[in-house]
HTML snippet that shows the backbone in 3Dmol.js (N, CA, C, O; Angstrom):
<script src="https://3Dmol.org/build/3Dmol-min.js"></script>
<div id="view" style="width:600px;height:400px;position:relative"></div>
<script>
const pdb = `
ATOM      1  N   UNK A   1       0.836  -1.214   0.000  1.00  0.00           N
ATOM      2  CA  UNK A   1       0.000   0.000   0.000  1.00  0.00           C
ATOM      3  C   UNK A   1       0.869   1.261   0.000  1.00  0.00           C
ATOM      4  O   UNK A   1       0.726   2.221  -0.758  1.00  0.00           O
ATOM      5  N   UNK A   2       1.690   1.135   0.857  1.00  0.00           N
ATOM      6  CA  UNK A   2       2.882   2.381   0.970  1.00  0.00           C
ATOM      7  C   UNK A   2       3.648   2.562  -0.372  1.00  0.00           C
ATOM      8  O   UNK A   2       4.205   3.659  -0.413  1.00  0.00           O
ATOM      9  N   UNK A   3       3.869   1.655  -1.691  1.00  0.00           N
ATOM     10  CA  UNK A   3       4.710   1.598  -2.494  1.00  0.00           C
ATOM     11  C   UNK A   3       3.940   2.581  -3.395  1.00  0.00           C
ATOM     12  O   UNK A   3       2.753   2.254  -3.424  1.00  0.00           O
ATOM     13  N   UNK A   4       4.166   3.531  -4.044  1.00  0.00           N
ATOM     14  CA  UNK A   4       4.120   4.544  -4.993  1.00  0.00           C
ATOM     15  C   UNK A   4       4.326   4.523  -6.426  1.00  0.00           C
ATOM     16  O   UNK A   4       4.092   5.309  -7.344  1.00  0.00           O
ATOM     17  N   UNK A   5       5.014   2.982  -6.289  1.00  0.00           N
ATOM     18  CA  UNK A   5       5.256   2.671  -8.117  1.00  0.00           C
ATOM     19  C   UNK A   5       3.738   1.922  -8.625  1.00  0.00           C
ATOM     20  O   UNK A   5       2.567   2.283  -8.747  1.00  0.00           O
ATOM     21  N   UNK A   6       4.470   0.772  -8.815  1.00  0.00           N
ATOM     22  CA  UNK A   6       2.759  -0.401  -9.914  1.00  0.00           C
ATOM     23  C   UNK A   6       2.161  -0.808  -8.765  1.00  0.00           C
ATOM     24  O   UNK A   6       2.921  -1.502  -8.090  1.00  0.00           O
ATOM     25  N   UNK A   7       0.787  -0.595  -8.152  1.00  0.00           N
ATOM     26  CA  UNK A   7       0.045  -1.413  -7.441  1.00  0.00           C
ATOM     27  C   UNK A   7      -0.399  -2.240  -8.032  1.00  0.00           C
ATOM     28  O   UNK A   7      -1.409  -1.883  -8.639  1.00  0.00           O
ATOM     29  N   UNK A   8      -0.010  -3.668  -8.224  1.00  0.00           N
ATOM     30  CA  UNK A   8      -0.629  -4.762  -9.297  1.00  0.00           C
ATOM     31  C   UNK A   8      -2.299  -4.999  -8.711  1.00  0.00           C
ATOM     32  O   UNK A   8      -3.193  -4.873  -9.548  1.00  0.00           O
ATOM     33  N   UNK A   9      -2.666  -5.330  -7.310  1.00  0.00           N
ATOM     34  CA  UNK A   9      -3.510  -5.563  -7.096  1.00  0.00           C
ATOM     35  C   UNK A   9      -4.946  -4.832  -7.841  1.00  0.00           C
ATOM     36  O   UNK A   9      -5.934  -5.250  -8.444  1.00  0.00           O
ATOM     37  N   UNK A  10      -4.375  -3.429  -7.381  1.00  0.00           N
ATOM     38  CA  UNK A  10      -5.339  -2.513  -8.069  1.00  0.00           C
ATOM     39  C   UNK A  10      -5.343  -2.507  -9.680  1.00  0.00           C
ATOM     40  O   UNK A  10      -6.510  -2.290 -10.007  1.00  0.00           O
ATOM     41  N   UNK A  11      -4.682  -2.626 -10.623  1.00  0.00           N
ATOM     42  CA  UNK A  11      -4.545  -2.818 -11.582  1.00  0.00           C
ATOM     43  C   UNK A  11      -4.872  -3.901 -11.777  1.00  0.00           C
ATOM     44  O   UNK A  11      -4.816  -4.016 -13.002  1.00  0.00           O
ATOM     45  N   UNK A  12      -5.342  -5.243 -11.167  1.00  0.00           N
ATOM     46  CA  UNK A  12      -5.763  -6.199 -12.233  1.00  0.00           C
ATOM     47  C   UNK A  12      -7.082  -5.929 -11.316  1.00  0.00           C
ATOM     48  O   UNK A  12      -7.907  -6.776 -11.659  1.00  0.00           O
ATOM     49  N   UNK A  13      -7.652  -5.058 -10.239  1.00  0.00           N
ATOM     50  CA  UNK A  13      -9.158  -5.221  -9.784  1.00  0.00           C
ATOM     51  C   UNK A  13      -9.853  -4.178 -10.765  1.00  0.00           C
ATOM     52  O   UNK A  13     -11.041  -4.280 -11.070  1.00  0.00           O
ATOM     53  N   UNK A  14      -9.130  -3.299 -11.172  1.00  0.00           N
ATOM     54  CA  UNK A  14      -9.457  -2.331 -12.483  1.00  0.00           C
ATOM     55  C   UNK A  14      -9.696  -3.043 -13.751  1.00  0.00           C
ATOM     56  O   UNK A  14     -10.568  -2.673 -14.537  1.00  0.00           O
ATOM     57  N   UNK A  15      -8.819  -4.215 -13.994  1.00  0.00           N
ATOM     58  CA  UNK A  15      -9.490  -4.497 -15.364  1.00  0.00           C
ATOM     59  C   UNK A  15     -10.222  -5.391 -15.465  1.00  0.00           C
ATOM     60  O   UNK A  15     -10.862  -5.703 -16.469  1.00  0.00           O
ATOM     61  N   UNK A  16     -10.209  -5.937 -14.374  1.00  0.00           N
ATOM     62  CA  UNK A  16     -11.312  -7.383 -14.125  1.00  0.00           C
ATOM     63  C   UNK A  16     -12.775  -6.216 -14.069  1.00  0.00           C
ATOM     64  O   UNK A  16     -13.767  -6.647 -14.656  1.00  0.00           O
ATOM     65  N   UNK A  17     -12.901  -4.950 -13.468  1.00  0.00           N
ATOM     66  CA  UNK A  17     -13.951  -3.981 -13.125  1.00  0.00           C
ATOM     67  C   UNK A  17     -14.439  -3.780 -14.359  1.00  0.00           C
ATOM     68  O   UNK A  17     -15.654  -3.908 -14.508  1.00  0.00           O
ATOM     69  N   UNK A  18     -13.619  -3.433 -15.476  1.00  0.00           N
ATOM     70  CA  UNK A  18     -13.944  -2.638 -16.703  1.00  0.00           C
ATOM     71  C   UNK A  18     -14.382  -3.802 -17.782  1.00  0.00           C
ATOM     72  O   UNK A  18     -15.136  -3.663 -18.744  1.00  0.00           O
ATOM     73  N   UNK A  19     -13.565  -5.209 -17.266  1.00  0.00           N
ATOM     74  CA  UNK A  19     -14.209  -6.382 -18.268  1.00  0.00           C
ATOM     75  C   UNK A  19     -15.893  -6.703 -17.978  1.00  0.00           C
ATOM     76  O   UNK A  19     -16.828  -6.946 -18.740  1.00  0.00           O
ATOM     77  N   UNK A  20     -15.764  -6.559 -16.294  1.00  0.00           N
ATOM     78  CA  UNK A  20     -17.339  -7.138 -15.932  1.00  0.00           C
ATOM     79  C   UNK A  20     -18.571  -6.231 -16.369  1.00  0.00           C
ATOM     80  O   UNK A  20     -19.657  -6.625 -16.793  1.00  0.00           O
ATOM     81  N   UNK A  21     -18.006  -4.491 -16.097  1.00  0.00           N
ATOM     82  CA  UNK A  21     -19.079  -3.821 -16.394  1.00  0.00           C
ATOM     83  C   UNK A  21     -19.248  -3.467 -18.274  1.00  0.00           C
ATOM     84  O   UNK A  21     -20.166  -2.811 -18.766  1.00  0.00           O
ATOM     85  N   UNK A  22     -17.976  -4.177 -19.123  1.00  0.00           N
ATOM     86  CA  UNK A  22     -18.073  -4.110 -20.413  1.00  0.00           C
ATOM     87  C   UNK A  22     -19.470  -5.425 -20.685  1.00  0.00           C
ATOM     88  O   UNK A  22     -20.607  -5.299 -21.138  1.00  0.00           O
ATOM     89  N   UNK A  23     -18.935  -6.273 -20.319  1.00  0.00           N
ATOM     90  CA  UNK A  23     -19.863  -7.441 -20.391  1.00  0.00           C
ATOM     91  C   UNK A  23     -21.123  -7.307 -20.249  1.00  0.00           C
ATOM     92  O   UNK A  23     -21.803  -7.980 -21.024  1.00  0.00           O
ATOM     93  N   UNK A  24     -21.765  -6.536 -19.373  1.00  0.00           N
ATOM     94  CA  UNK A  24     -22.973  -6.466 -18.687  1.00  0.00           C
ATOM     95  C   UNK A  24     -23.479  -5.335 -19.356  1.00  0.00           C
ATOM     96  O   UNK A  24     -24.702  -5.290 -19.226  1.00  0.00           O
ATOM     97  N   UNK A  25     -23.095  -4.550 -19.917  1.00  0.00           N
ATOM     98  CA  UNK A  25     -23.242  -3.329 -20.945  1.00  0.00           C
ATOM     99  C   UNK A  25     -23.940  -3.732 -22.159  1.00  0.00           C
ATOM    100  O   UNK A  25     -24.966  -3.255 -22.646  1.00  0.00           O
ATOM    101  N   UNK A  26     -23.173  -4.737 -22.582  1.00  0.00           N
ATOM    102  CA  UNK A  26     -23.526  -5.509 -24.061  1.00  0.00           C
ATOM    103  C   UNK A  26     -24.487  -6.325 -23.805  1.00  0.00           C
ATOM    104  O   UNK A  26     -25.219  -6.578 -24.762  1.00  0.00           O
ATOM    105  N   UNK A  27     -24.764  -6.909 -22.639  1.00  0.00           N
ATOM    106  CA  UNK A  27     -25.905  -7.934 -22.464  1.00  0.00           C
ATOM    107  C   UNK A  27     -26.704  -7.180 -22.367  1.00  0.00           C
ATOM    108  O   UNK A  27     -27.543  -7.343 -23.252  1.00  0.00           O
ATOM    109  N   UNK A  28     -27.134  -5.602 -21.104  1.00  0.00           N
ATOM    110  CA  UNK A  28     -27.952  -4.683 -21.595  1.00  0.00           C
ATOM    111  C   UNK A  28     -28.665  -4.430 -22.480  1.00  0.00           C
ATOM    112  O   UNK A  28     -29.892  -4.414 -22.583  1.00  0.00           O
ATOM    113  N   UNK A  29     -27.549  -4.141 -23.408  1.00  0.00           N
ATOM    114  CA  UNK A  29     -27.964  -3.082 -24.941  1.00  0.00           C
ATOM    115  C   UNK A  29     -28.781  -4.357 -26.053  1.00  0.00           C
ATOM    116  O   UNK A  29     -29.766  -4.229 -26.781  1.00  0.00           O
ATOM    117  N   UNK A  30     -27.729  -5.785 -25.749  1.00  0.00           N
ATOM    118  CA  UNK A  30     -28.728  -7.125 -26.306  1.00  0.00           C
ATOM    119  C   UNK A  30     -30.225  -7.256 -26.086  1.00  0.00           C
ATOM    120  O   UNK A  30     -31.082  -7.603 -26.898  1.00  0.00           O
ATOM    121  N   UNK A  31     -30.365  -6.878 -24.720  1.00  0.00           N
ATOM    122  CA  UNK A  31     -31.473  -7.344 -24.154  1.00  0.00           C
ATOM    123  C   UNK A  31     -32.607  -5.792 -24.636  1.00  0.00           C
ATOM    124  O   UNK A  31     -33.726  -5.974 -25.116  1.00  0.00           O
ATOM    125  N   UNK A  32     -32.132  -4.619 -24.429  1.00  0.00           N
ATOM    126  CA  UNK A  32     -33.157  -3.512 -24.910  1.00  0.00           C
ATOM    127  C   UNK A  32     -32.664  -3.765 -25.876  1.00  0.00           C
ATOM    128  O   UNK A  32     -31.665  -4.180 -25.288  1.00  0.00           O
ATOM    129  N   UNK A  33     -32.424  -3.907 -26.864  1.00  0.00           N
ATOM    130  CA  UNK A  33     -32.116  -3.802 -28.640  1.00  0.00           C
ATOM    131  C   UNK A  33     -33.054  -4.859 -29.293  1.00  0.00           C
ATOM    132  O   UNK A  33     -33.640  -4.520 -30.321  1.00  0.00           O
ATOM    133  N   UNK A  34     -33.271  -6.232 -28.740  1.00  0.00           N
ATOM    134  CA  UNK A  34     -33.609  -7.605 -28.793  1.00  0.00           C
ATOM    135  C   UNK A  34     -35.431  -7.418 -29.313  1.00  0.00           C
ATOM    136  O   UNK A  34     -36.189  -6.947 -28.465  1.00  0.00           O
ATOM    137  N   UNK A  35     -35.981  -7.790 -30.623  1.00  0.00           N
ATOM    138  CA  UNK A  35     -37.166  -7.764 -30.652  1.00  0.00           C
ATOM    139  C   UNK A  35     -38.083  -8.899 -29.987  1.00  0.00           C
ATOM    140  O   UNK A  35     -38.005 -10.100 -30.245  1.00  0.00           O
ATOM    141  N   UNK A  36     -39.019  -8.259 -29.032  1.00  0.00           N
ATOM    142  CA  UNK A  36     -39.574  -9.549 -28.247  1.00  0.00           C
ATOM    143  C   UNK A  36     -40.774  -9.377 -28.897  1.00  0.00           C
ATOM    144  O   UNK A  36     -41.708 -10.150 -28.684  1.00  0.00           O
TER     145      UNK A  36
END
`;
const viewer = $3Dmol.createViewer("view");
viewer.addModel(pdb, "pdb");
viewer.setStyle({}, {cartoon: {color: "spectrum"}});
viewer.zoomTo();
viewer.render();
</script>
């Protein structure tokens, strides 16, 4: 936490963040886009 250079932790909870809410975006836009 004290280190000031690469926090890896945070950097892979950031892209695991940006994959899950990419994912769930597209299932969204599937699901309102989708003719029922």
């Amino acid at each position: 936490m004290n280190t000031p250079g690469k926090p890896k932790p945070s950097w892979r909870q950031w892209h695991v963040l940006l994959l899950v809410l990419a994912i769930v975006l597209v299932i969204a836009l599937l699901v309102v886009t989708a003719p029922w």
